[in-house]
C-alpha positions in Angstrom: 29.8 21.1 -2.1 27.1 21.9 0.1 24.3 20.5 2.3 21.2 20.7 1.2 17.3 18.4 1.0 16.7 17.8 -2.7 12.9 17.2 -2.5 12.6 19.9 -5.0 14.9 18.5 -7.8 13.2 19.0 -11.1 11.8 15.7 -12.2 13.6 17.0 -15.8 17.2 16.3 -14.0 19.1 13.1 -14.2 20.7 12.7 -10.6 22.4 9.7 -8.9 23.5 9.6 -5.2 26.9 7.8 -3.9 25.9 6.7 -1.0 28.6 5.5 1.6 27.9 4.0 4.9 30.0 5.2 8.2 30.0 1.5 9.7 33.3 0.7 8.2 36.4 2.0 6.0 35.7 2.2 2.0 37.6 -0.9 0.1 38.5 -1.1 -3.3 34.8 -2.6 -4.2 33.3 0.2 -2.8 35.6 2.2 -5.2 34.9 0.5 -8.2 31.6 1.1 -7.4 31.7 5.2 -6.9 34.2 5.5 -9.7 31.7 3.8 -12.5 29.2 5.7 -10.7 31.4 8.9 -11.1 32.0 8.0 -14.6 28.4 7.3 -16.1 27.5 10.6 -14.3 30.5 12.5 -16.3 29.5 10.7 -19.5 25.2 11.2 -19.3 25.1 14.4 -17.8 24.1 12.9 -14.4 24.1 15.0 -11.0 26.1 13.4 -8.0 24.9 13.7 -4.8 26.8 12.4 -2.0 24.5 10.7 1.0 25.7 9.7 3.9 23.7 6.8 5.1 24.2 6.8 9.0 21.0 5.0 10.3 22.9 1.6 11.1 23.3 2.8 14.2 24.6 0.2 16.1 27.4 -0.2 13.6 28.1 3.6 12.6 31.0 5.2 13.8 30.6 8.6 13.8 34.6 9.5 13.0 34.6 7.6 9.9 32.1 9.7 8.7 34.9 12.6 8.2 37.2 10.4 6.8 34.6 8.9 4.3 34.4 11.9 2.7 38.1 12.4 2.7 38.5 9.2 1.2 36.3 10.0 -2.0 38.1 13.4 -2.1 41.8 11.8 -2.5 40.3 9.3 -5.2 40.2 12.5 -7.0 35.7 12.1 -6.5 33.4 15.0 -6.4 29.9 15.8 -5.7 27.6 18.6 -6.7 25.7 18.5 -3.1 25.5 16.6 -0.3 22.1 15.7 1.6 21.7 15.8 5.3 22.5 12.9 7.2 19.5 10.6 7.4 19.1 10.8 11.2 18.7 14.5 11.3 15.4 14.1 10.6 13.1 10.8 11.0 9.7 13.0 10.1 9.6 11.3 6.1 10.0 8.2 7.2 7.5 8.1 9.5 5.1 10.1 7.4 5.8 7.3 4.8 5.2 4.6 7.9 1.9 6.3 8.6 1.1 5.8 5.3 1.7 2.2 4.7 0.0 2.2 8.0 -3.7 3.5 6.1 -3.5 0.9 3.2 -2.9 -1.7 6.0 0.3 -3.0 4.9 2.0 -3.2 8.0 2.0 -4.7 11.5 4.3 -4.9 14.7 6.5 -7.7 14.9 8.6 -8.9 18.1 9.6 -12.5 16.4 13.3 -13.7 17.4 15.8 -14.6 14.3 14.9 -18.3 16.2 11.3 -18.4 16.1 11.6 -17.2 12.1 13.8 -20.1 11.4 12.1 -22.3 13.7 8.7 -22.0 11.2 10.8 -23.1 8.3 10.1 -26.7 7.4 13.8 -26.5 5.5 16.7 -24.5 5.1 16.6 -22.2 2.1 20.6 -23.2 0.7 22.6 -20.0 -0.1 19.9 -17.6 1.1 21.3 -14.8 3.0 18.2 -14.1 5.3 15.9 -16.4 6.6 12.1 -15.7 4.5 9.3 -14.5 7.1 6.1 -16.6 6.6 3.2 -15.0 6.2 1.8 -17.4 9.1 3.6 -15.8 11.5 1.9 -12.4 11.0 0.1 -11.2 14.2 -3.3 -13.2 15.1 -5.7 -10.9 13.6 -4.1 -9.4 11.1 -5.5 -8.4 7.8 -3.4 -7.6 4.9 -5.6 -4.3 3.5 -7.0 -3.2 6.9 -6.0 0.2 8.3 -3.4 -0.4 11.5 -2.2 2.6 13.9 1.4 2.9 13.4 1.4 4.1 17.1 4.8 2.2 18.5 8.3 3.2 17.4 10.1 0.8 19.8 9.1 -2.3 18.0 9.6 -4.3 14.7 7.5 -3.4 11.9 7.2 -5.8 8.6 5.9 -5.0 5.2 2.9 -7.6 4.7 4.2 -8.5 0.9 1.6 -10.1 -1.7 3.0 -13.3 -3.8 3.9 -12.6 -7.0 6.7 -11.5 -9.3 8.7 -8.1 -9.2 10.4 -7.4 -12.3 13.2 -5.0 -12.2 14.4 -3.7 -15.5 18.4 -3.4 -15.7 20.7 -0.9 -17.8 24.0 -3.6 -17.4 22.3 -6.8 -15.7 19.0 -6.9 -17.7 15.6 -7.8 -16.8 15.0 -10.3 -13.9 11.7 -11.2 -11.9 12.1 -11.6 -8.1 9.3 -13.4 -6.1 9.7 -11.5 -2.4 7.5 -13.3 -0.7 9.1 -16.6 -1.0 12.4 -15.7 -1.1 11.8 -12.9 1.5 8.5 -12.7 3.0 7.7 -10.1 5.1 10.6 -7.7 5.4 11.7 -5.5 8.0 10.8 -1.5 7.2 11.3 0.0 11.0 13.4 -1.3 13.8 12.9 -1.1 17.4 16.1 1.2 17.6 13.4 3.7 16.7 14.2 4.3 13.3 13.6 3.1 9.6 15.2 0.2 8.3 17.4 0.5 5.3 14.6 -1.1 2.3 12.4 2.2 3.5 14.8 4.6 4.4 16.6 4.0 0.9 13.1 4.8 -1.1 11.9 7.8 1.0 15.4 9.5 0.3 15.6 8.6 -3.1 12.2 10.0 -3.7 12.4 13.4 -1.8 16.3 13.6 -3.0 15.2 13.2 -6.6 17.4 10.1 -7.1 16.6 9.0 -10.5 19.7 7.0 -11.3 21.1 4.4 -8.9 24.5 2.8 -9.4 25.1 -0.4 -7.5 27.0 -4.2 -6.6 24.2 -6.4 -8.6 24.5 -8.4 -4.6 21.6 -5.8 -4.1 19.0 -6.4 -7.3 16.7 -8.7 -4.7 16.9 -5.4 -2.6 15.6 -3.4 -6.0 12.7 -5.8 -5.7 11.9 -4.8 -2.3 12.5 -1.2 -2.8 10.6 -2.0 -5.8 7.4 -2.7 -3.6 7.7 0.0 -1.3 8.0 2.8 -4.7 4.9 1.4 -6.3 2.8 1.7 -3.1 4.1 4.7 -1.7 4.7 6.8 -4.9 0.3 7.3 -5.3 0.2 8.5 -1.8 3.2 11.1 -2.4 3.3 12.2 -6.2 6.5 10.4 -6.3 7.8 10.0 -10.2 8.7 6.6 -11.9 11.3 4.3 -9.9 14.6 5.3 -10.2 16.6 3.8 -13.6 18.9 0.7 -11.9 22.5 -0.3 -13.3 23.8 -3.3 -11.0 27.5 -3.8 -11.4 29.0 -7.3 -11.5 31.1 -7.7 -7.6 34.5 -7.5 -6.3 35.7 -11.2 -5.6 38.5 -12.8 -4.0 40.4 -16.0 -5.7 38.1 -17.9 -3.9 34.7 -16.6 -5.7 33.8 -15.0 -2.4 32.5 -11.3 -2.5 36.0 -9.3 -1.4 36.5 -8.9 2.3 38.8 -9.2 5.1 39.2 -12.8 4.4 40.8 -12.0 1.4 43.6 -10.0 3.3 43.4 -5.8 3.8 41.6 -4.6 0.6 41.0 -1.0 1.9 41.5 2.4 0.3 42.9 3.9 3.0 45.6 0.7 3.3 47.0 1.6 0.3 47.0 5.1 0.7 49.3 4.8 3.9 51.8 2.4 1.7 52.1 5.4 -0.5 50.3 4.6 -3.3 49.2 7.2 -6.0 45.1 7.6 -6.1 45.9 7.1 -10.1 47.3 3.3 -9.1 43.8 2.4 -7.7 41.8 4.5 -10.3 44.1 2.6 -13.3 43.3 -0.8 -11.5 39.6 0.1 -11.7 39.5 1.1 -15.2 41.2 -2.5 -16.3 38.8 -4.4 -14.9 36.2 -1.9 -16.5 37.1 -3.0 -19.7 38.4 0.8 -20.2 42.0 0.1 -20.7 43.9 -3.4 -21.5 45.9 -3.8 -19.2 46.8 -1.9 -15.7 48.2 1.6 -16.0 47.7 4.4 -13.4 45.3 7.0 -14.9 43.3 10.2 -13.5 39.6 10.3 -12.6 38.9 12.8 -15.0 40.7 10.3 -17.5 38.7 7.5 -16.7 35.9 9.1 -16.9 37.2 10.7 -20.6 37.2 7.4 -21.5 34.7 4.9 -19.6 32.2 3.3 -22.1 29.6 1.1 -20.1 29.1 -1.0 -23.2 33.3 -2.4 -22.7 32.4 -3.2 -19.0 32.5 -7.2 -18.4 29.0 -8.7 -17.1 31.2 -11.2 -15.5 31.9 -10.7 -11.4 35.8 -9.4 -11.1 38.2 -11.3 -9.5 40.6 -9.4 -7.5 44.2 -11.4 -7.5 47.3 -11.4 -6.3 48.6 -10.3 -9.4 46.5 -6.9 -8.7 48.1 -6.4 -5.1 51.2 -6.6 -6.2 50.5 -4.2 -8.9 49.1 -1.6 -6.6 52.0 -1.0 -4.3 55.2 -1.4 -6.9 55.6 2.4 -6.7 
């Protein structure tokens, strides 16, 4: 396992990315998600890259970055490369900034979180984000015009056109997504002086050679932005088709709640230090994969022997009490 910029990956290879983030430790969602990532790799002849994704910076915490990997390791997970870490090197990001820049897309923005919700004449009920109008786009501004992209220290939003996005789905199926009302203008740099996530997500994908991306199905309105950002940067960049999506059903506690600390201490690295085998957590995967019955410990390379997609439940998975108390009767 090396480190190494894929920008040259021959469009002819199938490659997927797992790509951890160092602002917290990895829980057994995040494993679910890597192992069915692992396995669909194993069983389609995918390449695994492993990407670090270290731009939150605010949040990141450098030492977990170590442990990340050595977390993904004692699962028994391996990767055929690892990229550099995103903030070594801003330059594609802000050659794909320029670039939105030209076609006019985008334009500095210093609203508050209050002066957002303040232009909303209602609340939008379980949104997770408040949408950004297009009337609050800067006086002057004209969707199409060429802007100088000539201040890293401020806000800059994506001016998105209404209209549906349709994302095509290998395990949650075709769905439409209309950004702009449910959305609106997103974020795609930050004032911190660096990309936001919707843009630095695409850009690596693209010069990475990501073709395949494994994910919770929380993040198919995120497809739809990323979505937007392919289609309008891939002409300028000779960027191939968007990456093939397979959204996963989540992690949830009793309570229907996406899993969490709520829901009591859920992470890998808990159970590891109560002694329990990496084949515990991999077994307790597979069952709610459809792959086995009922719990049993089992191997990575097992699971991966025997993972078939088509078995997986499209239902979100519920992880119980029942669960816990399987994990740590060693």
């Amino acid at each position: 396992m090396g480190t190494a910029d894929h920008s040259n990956t021959s469009q002819d290879a199938l490659v997927t990315r797992l790509a951890p983030s160092p602002t917290g430790a990895l829980h057994l969602g995040n494993a679910r998600t890597f192992l069915v990532n692992a396995a669909l790799a194993a069983r389609l002849g995918w390449r695994v890259l492993l990407r670090i994704e270290d731009l939150d910076t605010p949040r990141v915490k450098p030492e977990t970055i170590a442990s990340t990997r050595d977390t993904l390791a004692w699962l028994g997970l391996s990767w055929d490369d690892e990229t550099p870490l995103q903030s070594e090197d801003l330059d594609p990001y802000r050659a794909a900034m320029h670039a939105l820049a030209k076609k006019g897309l985008i334009y500095p923005c210093a609203r508050t979180r209050r002066d957002i919700e303040s232009a909303q004449s209602a609340p939008n009920e379980g949104d997770h984000e408040t949408p950004f109008p297009p009337e609050l786009r800067p006086q002057g501004f004209v969707r199409g015009e060429p802007v100088p992209f000539d201040d890293e220290q401020t806000n800059w939003r994506l001016a998105v056109r209404p209209g549906e996005v349709a994302i095509e789905d290998r395990l949650a199926g075709p769905s439409t997504h209309d950004v702009a009302r449910t959305v609106g203008d997103f974020l795609v740099w930050t004032k911190r002086a660096q990309p936001a996530y919707q843009l630095a997500v695409v850009v690596d994908d693209a010069r990475q050679g990501i073709n395949r991306i494994v994910r919770g199905d929380d993040l198919l309105p995120s497809a739809a932005r990323q979505r937007l950002l392919w289609d309008t940067l891939a002409p300028v960049f000779g960027w191939d088709e968007f990456p093939e999506q397979w959204h996963l059903s989540l992690v949830r506690g009793v309570d229907g709640r996406r899993l969490a600390k709520r829901h009591g201490d859920t992470r890998i690295d808990h159970y590891r230090s109560l002694g329990v085998p990496p084949e515990r957590i991999v077994g307790l995967i597979a069952f709610w994969s459809g792959t086995i019955p009922e719990r049993a410990p089992m191997s990575v390379q097992a699971f991966c022997d025997a993972f078939d997609p088509g078995t997986m439940p499209r239902n979100d998975v519920v992880f119980t009490e029942a669960d816990d108390r399987w994990l740590i009767s060693t």
